[in-house]
C-alpha positions in Angstrom: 5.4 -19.0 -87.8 2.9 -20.2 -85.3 1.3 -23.5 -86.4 0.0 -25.9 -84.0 -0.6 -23.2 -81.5 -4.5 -23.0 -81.4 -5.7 -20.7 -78.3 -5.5 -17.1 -77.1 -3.1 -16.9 -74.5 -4.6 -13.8 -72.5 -1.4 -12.5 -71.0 -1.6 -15.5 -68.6 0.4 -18.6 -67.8 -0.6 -22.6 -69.0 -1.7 -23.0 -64.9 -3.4 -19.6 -64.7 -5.0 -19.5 -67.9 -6.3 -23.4 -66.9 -7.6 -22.3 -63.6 -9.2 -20.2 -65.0 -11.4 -21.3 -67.6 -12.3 -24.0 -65.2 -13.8 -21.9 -62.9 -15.8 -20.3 -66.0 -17.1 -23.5 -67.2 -17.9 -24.2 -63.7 -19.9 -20.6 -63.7 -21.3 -21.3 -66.8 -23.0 -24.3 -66.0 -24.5 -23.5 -62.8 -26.0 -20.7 -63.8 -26.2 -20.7 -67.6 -25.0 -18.0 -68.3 -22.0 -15.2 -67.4 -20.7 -12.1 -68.0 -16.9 -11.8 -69.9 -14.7 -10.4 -72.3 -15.3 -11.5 -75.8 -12.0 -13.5 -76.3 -12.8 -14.9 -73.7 -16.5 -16.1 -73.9 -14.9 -17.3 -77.6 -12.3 -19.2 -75.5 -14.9 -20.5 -73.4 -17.3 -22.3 -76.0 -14.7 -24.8 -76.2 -14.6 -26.2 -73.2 -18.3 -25.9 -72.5 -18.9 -28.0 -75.9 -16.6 -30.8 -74.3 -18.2 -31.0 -71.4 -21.5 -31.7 -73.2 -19.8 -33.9 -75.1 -18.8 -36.1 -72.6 -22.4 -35.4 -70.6 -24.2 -37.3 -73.5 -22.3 -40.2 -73.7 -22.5 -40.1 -70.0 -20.7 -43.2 -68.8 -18.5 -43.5 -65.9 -14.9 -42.9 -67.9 -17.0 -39.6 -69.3 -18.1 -38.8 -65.6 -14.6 -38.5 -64.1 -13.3 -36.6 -67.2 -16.0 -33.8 -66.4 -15.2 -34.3 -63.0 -11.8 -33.4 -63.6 -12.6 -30.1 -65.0 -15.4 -29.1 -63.3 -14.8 -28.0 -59.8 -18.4 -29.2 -58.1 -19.7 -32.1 -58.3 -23.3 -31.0 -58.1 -22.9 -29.0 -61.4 -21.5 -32.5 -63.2 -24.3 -34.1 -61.6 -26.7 -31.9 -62.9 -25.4 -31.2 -66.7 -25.1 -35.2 -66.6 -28.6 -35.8 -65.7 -29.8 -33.1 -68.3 -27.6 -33.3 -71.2 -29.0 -36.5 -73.0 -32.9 -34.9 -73.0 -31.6 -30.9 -74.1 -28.7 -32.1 -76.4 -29.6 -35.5 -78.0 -30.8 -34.6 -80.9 -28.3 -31.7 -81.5 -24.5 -32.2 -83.1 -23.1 -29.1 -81.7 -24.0 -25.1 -81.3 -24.5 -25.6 -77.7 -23.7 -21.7 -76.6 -24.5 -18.4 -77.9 -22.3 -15.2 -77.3 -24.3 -11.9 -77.2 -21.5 -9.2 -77.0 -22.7 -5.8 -75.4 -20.1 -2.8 -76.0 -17.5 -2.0 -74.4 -16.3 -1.4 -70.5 -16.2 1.6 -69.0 -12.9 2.3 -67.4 -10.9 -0.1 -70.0 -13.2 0.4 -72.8 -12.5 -4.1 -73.1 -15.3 -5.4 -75.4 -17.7 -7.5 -73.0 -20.4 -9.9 -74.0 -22.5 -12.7 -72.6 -21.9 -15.9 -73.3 -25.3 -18.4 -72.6 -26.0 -22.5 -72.6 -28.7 -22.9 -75.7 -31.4 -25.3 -75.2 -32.7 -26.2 -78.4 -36.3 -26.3 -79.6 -37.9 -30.1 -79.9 -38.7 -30.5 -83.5 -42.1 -31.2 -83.9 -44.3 -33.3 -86.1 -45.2 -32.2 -89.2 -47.0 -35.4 -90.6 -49.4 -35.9 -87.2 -50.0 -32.3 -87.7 -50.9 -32.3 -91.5 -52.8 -36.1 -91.1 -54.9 -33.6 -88.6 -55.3 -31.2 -90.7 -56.5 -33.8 -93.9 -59.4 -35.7 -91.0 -60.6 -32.5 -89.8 -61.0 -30.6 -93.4 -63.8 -32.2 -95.9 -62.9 -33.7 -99.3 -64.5 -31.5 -102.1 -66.3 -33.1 -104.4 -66.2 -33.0 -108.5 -69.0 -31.1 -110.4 -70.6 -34.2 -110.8 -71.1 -35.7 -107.6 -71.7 -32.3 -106.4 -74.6 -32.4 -108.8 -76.0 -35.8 -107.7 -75.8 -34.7 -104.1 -77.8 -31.9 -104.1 -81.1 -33.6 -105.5 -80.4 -36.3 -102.3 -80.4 -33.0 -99.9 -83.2 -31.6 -100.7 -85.0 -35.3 -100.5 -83.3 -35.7 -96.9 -84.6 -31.8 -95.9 -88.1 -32.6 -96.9 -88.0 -36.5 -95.2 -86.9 -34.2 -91.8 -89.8 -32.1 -93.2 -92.6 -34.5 -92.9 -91.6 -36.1 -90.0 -91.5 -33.1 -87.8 -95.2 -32.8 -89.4 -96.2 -36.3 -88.4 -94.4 -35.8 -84.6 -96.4 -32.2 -84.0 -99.3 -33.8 -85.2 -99.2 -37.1 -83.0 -97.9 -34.9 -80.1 -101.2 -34.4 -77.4 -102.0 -30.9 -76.8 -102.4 -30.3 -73.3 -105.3 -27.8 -72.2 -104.4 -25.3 -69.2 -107.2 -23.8 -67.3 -107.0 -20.5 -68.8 -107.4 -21.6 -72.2 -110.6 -24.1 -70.1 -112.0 -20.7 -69.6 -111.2 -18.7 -72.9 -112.9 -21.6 -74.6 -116.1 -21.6 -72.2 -116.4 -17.9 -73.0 -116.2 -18.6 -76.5 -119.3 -20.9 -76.4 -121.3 -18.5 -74.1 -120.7 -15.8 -76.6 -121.9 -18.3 -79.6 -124.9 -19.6 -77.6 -126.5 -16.1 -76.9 -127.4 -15.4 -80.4 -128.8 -18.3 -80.8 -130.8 -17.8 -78.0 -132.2 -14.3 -79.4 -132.8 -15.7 -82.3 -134.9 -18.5 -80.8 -137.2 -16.2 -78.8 -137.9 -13.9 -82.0 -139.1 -16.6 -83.8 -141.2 -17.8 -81.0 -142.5 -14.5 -80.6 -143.5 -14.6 -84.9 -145.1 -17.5 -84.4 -147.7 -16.6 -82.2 -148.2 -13.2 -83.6 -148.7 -15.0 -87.2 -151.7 -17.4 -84.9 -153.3 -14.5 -83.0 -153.6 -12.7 -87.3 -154.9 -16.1 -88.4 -157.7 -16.0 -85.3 -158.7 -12.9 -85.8 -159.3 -13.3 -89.9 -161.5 -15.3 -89.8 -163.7 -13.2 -87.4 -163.4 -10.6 -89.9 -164.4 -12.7 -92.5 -167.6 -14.0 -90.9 -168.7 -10.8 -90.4 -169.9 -9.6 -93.6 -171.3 -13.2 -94.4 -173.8 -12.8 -91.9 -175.2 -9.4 -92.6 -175.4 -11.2 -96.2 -177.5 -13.9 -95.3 -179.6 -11.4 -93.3 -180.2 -9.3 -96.0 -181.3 -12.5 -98.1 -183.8 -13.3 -95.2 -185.5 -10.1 -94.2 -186.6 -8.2 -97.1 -187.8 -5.6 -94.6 -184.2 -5.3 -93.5 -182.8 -4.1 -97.3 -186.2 -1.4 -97.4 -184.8 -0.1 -94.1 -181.3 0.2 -95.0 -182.8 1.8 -98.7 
């Protein structure tokens, strides 16, 4: 039985098979991500979880453990720097392996295996106080009610004082309305004036009627009273 032997072998050697996976974990964290095998990349996840591991206690017994696994020191540097802000508020599930198909040649099943940065979690309660200031309480049926009478008093007090402010607002005169309104009172003016000059013209025709009717009327009065005078006269006319 095999107990207590936990690992794939791979057909290699302790040394090779070490040398090997640190040059992977090396790979894998300078550029975040690779291209292997599938027993492999599940091989793999191992070692890249310990590394973080260590990365987020980051103190200096942690740093020279990485730095004993890791071949460059710029990669420790850099996952050290980086691991506390990515991975501090995650317990684990650090990679992801992606598997592809198959080789052509070997036909060995090939995947990807990938450093996961995980989402912040965001704030739900800032989001939903937000969301409570920005939307409006709605009121019961009653104080609905009692509102409404109070809107239509406020509409009408905006009402009135638009009213009062057009009415107490000067209206400035331009010259062409100057001129509109100088026509205006020319056009009134001339019938008035027509008007005037016919009744000037009645009143002296109605004087020149009473002057001559009275002419007329003397007239016959005094062929009267010359009849009444001359007998002779009324044996003539006979």
């Amino acid at each position: 039985m095999r107990h207590r032997k936990a690992g794939a072998k791979l057909n290699r050697t302790a040394s090779h098979r070490k040398a090997m996976f640190r040059n992977m974990v090396t790979s894998l964290f300078k550029h975040e991500r690779i291209k292997t095998t599938d027993t492999k990349a599940k091989e793999l996840r191992g070692w890249a979880d310990h590394l973080i591991t260590l990365a987020k206690r980051g103190d200096l017994h942690a740093r020279r453990q990485a730095l004993a696994i890791v071949r460059e020191k710029e990669v420790v540097h850099k996952l050290f720097a980086e691991a506390s802000e990515k991975y501090g508020s995650v317990q684990g599930g650090y990679t992801r392996v992606v598997k592809l198909g198959r080789r052509p040649g070997d036909q060995a099943p090939v995947s990807i295996i990938e450093l996961v940065t995980p989402e912040k979690p965001k704030k739900k309660k800032a989001a939903k106080k937000k969301a409570k200031a920005t939307t409006p309480k709605v009121a019961g049926s009653k104080k609905s009610k009692a509102a409404k009478p109070k809107a239509a008093a406020e509409t009408a007090a905006e009402a009135e004082q638009t009213a009062v402010q057009e009415a107490e607002t000067p209206v400035t005169e331009t010259p062409e309305t100057a001129a509109e309104e100088t026509d205006s009172k020319a056009l009134v003016a001339e019938p008035d004036a027509a008007t005037e000059t016919s009744d000037d013209n009645a009143a002296e025709a109605a004087q020149t009627a009473k002057q001559e009717t009275p002419a007329q009327e003397e007239a016959p009065a005094a062929a009267e009273q010359a009849k009444k005078t001359d007998p002779d006269m009324d044996k003539e006319t006979k």
